[in-house]
N, C-alpha and C positions, 0 to 999 in steps of 0.2 A: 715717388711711386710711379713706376714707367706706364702707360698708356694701356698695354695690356693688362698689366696685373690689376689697373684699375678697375679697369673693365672686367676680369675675373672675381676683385670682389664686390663689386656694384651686382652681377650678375646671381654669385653664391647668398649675399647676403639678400637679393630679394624675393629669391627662390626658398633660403629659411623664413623669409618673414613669412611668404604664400603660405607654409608648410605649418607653423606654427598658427596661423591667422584659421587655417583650415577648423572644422569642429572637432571636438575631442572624438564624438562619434565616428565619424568617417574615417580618423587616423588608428583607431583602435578595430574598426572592421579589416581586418586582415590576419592570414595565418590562422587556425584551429580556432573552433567556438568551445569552447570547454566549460561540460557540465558534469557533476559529479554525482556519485551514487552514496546514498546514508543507509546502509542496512545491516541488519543483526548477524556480521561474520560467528559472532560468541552469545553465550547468554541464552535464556528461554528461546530467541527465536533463532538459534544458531543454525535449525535446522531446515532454515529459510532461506537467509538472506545470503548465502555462497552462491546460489540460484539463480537469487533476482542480480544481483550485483553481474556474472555470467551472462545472463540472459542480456543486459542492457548492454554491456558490448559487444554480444557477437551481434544485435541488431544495430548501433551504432556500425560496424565492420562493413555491414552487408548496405547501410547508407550511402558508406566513405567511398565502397568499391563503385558503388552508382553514380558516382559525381559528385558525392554531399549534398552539402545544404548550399544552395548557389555556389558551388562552385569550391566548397571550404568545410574540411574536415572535422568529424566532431571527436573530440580529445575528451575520453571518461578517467574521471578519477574517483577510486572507490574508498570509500572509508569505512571504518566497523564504528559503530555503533554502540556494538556489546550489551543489544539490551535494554542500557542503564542511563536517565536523561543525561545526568552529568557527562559520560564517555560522548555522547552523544552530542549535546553543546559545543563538545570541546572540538570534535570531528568538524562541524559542521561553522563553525567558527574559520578554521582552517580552510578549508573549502570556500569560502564567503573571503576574508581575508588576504589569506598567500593565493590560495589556486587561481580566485579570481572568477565565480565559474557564474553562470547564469543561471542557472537552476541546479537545486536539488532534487535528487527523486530516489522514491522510495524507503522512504521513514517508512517502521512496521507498528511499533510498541506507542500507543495513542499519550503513553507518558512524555517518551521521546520525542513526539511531534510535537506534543505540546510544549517544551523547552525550547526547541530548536524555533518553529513558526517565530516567533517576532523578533528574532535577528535575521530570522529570510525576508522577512516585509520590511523590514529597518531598514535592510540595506537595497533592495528591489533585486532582491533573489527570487526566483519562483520557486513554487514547493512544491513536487507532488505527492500522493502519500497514500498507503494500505490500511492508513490508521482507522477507525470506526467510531469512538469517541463523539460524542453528538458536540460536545463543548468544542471540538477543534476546528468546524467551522461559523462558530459565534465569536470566534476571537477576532479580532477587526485587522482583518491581514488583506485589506484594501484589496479583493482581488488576486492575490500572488499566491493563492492555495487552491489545489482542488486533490478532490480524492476520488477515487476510482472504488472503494469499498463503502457500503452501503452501511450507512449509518446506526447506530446501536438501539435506537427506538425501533426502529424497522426488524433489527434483528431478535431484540427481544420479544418483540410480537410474535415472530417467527416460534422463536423459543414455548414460548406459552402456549402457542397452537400448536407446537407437535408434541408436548406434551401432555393436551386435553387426549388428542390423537393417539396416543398410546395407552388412553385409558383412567392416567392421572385425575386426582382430586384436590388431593393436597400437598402441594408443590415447597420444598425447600430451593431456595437457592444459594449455595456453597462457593463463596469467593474472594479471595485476597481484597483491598482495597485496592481497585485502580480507576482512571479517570472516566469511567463506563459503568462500576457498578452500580451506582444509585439509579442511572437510566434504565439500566437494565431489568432492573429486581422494578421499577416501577413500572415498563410495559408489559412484564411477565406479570404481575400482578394486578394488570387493567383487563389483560385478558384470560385470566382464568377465571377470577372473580365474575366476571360480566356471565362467565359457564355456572356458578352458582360453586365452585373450589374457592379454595384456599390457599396463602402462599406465606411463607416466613421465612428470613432470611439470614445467616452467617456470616459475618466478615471474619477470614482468618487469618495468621499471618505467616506470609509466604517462605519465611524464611526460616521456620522451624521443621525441624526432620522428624517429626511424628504431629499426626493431628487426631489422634485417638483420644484425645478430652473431646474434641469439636463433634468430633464426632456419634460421641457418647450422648452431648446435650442435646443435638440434631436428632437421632433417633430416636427421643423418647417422645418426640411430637409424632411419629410415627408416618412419615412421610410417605409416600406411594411412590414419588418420584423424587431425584436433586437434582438439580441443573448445576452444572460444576462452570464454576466462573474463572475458573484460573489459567495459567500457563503450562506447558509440559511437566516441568520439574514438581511443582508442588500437583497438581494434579497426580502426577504417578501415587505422590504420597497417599494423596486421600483417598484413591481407588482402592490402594493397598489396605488401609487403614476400614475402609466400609468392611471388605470383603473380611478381615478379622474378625470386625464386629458382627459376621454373618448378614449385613445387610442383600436384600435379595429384590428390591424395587428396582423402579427402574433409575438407571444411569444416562443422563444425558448430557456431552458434553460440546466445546467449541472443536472443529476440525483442525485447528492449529494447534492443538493441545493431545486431542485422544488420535494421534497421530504414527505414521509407519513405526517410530521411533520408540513412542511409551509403547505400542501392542508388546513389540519385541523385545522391549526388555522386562516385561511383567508375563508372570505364568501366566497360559494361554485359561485358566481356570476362572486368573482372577478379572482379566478384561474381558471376559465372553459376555456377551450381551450388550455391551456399550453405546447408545447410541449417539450419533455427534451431528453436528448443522455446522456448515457454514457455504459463504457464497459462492456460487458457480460459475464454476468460466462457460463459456459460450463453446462447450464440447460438441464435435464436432463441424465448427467453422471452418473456414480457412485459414484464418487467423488464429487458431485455438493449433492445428495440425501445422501451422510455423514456428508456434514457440518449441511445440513438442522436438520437432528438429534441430532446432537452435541448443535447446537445454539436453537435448541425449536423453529424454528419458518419453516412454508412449504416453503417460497419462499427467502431463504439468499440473501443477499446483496452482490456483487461485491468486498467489501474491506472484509468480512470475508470469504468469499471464498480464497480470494487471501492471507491472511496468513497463513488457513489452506495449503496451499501449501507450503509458507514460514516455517512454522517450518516441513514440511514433510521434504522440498528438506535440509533443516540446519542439519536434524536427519538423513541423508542417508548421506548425505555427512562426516558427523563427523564418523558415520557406519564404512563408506569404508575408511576415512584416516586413522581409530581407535586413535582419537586424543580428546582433548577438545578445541581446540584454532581458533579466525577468521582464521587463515593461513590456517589449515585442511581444514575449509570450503570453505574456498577462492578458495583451490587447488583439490574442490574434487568437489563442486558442481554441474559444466558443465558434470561432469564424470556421475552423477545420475539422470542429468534433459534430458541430449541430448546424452546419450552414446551408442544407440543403440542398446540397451539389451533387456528385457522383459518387457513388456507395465505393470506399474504397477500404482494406485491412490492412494493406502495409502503408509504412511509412514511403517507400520507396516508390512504389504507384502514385502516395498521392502528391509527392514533390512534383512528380513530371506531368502531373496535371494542371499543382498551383505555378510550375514553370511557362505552362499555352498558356496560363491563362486562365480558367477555366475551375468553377468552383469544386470542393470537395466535402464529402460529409461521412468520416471515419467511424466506421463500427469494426471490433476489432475480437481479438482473442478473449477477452473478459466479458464480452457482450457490449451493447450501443453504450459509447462516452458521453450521455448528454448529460449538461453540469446545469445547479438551479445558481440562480444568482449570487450565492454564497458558495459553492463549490463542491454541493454535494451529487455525488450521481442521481438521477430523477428514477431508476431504475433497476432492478437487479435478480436473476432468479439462484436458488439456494440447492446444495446438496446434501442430500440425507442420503446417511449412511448407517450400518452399523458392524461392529466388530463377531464376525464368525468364527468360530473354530482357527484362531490366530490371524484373521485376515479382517481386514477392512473392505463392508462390503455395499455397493452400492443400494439404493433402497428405490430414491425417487429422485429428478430435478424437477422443481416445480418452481 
């Protein structure tokens, strides 16, 4: 071996050894951070998740144009969902597996989250999520979950108060089995009881095209009000199905459900009166009138609000740990949602903060991101509405 080539591979091979001896971390920070989106392109929340999925890359787009995240582009990869936990494992698997990604965000359907969570924690994927489910932050997912939706004790109290509020006594509540019923029908029922009412409850199954028995049995307790527990599709059904049976109390449903979609495709006779709850974005913020831009539409929905938040607070957090991994996020997110620092709503503001230097503390389109130790929002105010003369009409945020 002549003198030079000696020396080229004395030179090669100890420049591989440096390069290999290096950490797997350092070698793997480079080129795109890549996080993926899990939401209902099909299925009950079909009517959703094209939005949120939209919404988290034009706000990834408007990061990448800013510089990134130090300096490194964030690559989304969107998956469906469909709804259904199984389609939803499988997506999320994929993403976890081949993509490779650091966080998941935006699981809708609290079944779905609950499938997918402990292979994001298994693998130190982060999760974010819309879901409501009280059980989906009891599952021991170390940290790598938070949710931006306001947990379903919270909401069913809600529920029971705006149904004293309309006058109700004795309360049925009408719902598929999902991972939320039992909570639900028991805070609805702590608090109307406590009013000196009543309340009894339905499980029925979602996949049948007529509920005109359930219905039948339900009426004869003669209920003043039903809280409708389900999803768009069967929902439609049972509206259909009360107003057959001339039912004429009140109707109260979830805003993900008694939605643009079912008013207009049910006679405006049979959903007149409708009234619906759910949680409020932080209309008119700053941050509420950026997603509205991002998503093309004036008045955004609750779940795309609340991702744009989701990939903000995932993009600040990854910022400040300068890392790509759920662990970064895991360990840095509380840092950028509740740290005290400079009130900031985008993402993009608060990079060039945690860039000086210089602390940040994000309240965003969904209203303040503060998370309790388990990963629930500590916080949240709600929208009441109800269905007019074919429109869906504001009532109260409170």
């Amino acid at each position: 071996m002549s003198m030079i080539n000696r020396r080229f591979f004395l030179g090669s091979s100890l420049a591989l050894s440096g390069t290999l001896a290096m950490p797997a971390v350092l070698r793997a920070q480079s080129g795109p951070i890549r996080l993926g989106t899990l939401t209902p392109l099909t299925g009950s929340g079909g009517a959703y998740g094209p939005v949120m999925a939209s919404v988290v890359k034009r706000a990834a787009e408007e990061i990448n144009k800013a510089g990134g995240v130090n300096g490194r582009e964030l690559l989304i990869l969107s998956e469906d969902d469909q709804t259904n936990p199984e389609a939803g494992l499988r997506a999320a698997r994929k993403l976890i597996d081949v993509d490779k990604v650091a966080a998941i965000i935006g699981t809708w359907a609290s079944s779905v989250t609950t499938a997918v969570a402990p292979v994001a924690w298994e693998s130190g994927t982060f999760l974010t999520t819309v879901s409501g489910a009280d059980s989906i932050t009891l599952l021991p997912h170390r940290g790598f979950l938070v949710r931006t939706q306001p947990n379903t004790t919270l909401q069913g109290r809600k529920f029971g108060e705006f149904a004293l509020e309309s006058g109700a006594k004795n309360v049925t509540f009408l719902s598929p089995q999902t991972p939320f019923t039992d909570s639900q029908y028991a805070e609805i029922t702590k608090v109307v009881t406590a009013a000196g009412g009543k309340t009894t409850k339905l499980v029925y199954d979602d996949k049948k095209t007529t509920l005109r028995t359930e219905v039948d049995s339900v009426l004869r307790g003669k209920p003043d009000a039903i809280i409708m527990g389900g999803y768009a599709t069967d929902t439609a059904i049972l509206v259909r199905d009360l107003y057959r049976a001339s039912y004429r109390g009140k109707l109260i449903g979830f805003g993900y459900a008694v939605n643009k979609q079912l008013v207009e495709a049910l006679p405006p006779d049979v959903s007149e009166g409708i009234l619906t709850l759910s949680p409020s974005a932080a209309a008119g913020s700053n941050g509420y009138a950026h997603v509205a831009r991002l998503a093309g539409m004036e008045t955004p929905d609750t779940y795309s609000c609340q991702v744009y938040d989701q990939i903000s607070l995932v993009a600040m957090a990854l910022g400040l740990g300068r890392g790509d991994t759920g662990t970064v996020i895991r360990d840095n997110i509380r840092k950028v949602s509740q740290g005290g620092g400079e009130r900031v709503d985008t993402a993009v503001d608060g990079l060039k903060l945690i860039a000086a230097g210089r602390k940040v503390d994000y309240d965003g389109a969904s209203g303040p991101c503060d998370f309790t130790e388990t990963g629930d929002v500590t916080d949240a105010k709600f929208r009441y509405e109800q269905v007019r003369g074919g429109k869906i009409t504001l009532i109260k945020i409170a």
